[in-house]
C-alpha positions as CSV (number, residue, x, y, z in Angstrom):
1,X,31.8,-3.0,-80.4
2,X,35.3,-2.8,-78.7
3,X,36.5,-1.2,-82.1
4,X,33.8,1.6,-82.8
5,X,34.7,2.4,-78.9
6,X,38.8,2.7,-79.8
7,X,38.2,4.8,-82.8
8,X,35.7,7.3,-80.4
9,X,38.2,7.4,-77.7
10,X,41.3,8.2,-80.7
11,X,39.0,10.6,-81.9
12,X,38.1,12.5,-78.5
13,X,41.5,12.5,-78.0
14,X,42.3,14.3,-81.0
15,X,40.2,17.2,-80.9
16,X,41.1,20.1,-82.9
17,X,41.7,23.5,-80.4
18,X,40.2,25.8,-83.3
19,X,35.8,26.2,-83.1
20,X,34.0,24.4,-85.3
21,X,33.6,27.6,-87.6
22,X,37.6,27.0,-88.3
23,X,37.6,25.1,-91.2
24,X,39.7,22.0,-90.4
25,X,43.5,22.3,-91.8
26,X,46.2,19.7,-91.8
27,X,48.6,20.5,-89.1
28,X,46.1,22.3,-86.6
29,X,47.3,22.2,-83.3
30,X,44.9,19.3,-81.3
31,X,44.6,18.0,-77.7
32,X,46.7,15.0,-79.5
33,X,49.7,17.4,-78.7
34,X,48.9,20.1,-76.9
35,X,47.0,21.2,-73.9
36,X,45.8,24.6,-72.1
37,X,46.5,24.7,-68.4
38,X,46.7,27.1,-65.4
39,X,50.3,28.4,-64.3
40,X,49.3,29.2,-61.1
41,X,51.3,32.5,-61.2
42,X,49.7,35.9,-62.5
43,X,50.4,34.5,-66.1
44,X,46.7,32.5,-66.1
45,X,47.0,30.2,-68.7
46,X,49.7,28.7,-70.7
47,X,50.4,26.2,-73.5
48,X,52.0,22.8,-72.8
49,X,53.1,20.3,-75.6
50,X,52.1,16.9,-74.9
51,X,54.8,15.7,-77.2
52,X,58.4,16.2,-77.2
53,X,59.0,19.0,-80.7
54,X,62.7,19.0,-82.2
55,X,64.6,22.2,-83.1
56,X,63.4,23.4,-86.6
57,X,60.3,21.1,-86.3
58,X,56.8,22.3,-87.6
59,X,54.7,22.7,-84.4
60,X,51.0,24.1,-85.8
61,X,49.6,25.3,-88.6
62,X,47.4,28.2,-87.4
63,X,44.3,30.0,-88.2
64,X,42.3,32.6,-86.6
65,X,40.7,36.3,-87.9
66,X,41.9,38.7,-89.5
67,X,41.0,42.2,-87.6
68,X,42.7,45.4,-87.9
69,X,43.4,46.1,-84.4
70,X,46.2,44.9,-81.7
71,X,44.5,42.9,-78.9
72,X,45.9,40.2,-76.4
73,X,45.1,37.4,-78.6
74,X,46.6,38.9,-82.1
75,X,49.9,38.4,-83.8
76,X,50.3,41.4,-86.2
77,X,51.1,40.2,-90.0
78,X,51.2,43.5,-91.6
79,X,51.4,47.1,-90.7
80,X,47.5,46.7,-89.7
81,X,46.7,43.6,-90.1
82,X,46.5,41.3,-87.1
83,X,45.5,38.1,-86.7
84,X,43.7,37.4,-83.9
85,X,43.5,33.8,-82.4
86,X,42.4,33.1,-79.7
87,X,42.1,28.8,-79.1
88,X,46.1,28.4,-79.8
89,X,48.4,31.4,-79.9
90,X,46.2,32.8,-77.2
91,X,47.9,30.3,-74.6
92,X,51.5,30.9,-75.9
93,X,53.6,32.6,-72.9
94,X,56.0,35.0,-73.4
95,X,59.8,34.2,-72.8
96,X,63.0,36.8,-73.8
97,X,64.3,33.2,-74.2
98,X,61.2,31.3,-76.3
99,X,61.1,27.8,-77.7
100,X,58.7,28.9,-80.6
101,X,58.8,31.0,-83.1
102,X,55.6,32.6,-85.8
103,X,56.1,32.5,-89.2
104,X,53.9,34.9,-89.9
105,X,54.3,34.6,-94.1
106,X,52.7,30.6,-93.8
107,X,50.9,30.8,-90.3
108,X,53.1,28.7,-88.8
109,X,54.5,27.6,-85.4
110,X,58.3,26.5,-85.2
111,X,60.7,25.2,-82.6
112,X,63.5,27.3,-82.2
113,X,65.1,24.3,-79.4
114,X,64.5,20.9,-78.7
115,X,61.3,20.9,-76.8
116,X,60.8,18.4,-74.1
117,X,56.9,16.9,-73.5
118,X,55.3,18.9,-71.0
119,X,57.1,22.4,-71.2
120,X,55.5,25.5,-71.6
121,X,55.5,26.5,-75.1
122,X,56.9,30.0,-75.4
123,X,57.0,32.8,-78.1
124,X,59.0,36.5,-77.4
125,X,56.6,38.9,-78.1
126,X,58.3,41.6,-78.9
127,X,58.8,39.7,-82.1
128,X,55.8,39.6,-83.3
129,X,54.1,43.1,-82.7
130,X,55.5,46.8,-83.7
131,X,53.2,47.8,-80.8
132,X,52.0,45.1,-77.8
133,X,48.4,46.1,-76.5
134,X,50.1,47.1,-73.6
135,X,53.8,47.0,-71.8
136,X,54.7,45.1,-68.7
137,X,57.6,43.6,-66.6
138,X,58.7,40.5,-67.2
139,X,59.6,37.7,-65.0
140,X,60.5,34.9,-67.4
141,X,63.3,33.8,-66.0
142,X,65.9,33.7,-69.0
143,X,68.9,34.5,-68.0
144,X,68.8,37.6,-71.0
145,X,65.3,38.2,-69.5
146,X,65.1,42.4,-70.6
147,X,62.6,43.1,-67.7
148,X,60.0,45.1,-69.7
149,X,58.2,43.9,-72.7
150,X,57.4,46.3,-75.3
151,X,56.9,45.7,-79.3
152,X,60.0,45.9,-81.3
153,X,59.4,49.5,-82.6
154,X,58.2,51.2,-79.6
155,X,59.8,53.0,-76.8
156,X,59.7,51.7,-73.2
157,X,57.1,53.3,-71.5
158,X,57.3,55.6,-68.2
159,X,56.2,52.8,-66.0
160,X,59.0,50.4,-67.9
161,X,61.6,53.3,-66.9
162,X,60.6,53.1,-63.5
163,X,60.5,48.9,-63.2
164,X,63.7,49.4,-65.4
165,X,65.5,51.5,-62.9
166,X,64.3,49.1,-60.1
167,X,66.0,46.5,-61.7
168,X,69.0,48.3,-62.8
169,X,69.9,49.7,-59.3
């Protein structure tokens, strides 16, 4: 008895974050190693490892929908093709200064620096979009924080100018 109740608990606490309509994939991110939680600040929710991730380490496999449109919860993978997930990447705060990065080719997550149990896990967004769904000021803290996010091939919007100028003065 006390052994068909270890193995449920193990297995509860190893749920995969993808629905049940995800087909289950080696190296899925799981509540093993990662959970969803408020920030308390106007970011909502973030991601926070559960485990400690080395630089260069394999974080998550990923997998999601393929859509042709920009929304919050897509990472774009080709001129118009995005792929939209939103159990995982979803959570992933943005940071000038992140500790992930997408590998957009494989559908992976990476650790750009040693990542202690319990951080935030972080991605820059202007990375991984030509266009984001929509610009806004950033307050990430890095000390190379740019103050406005925008994709990397767009132009900093009129309301970026103004926050810029703010900032700048």
């Amino acid at each position: 008895m006390n052994n068909t109740a270890d193995s449920k608990d193990r297995d509860e606490e190893n749920i995969s974050l993808y629905p049940d309509f995800i087909p289950v994939e080696e190296g899925h991110p799981t509540s093993a190693k990662f959970i969803v939680v408020e920030t308390g600040d106007e970011r909502g929710r973030g991601l926070k490892g559960k485990v400690a991730f080395k630089k260069g380490e394999h974080v998550a496999k990923l997998s999601g929908i393929l859509v042709n449109h920009t929304t919050l919860d897509t990472i774009q993978i080709a001129p118009t093709l995005y792929f939209a997930d939103s159990w995982f990447c979803r959570f992933l705060l943005h940071s000038c200064s992140p500790n992930l990065e997408i590998d957009v080719a494989n559908l992976e997550v990476r650790a750009l620096k040693d990542i202690p149990s319990g951080e935030y896990l972080t991605i820059d967004y202007a990375t991984t979009d030509d266009k984001v769904t929509f610009q806004f000021a950033c307050n990430c803290g890095a000390s190379n924080c740019r103050a406005w996010i925008t994709g990397h091939a767009e132009e900093i919007n009129e309301a970026g100018r103004a926050c810029l100028a703010l900032v700048n003065s």
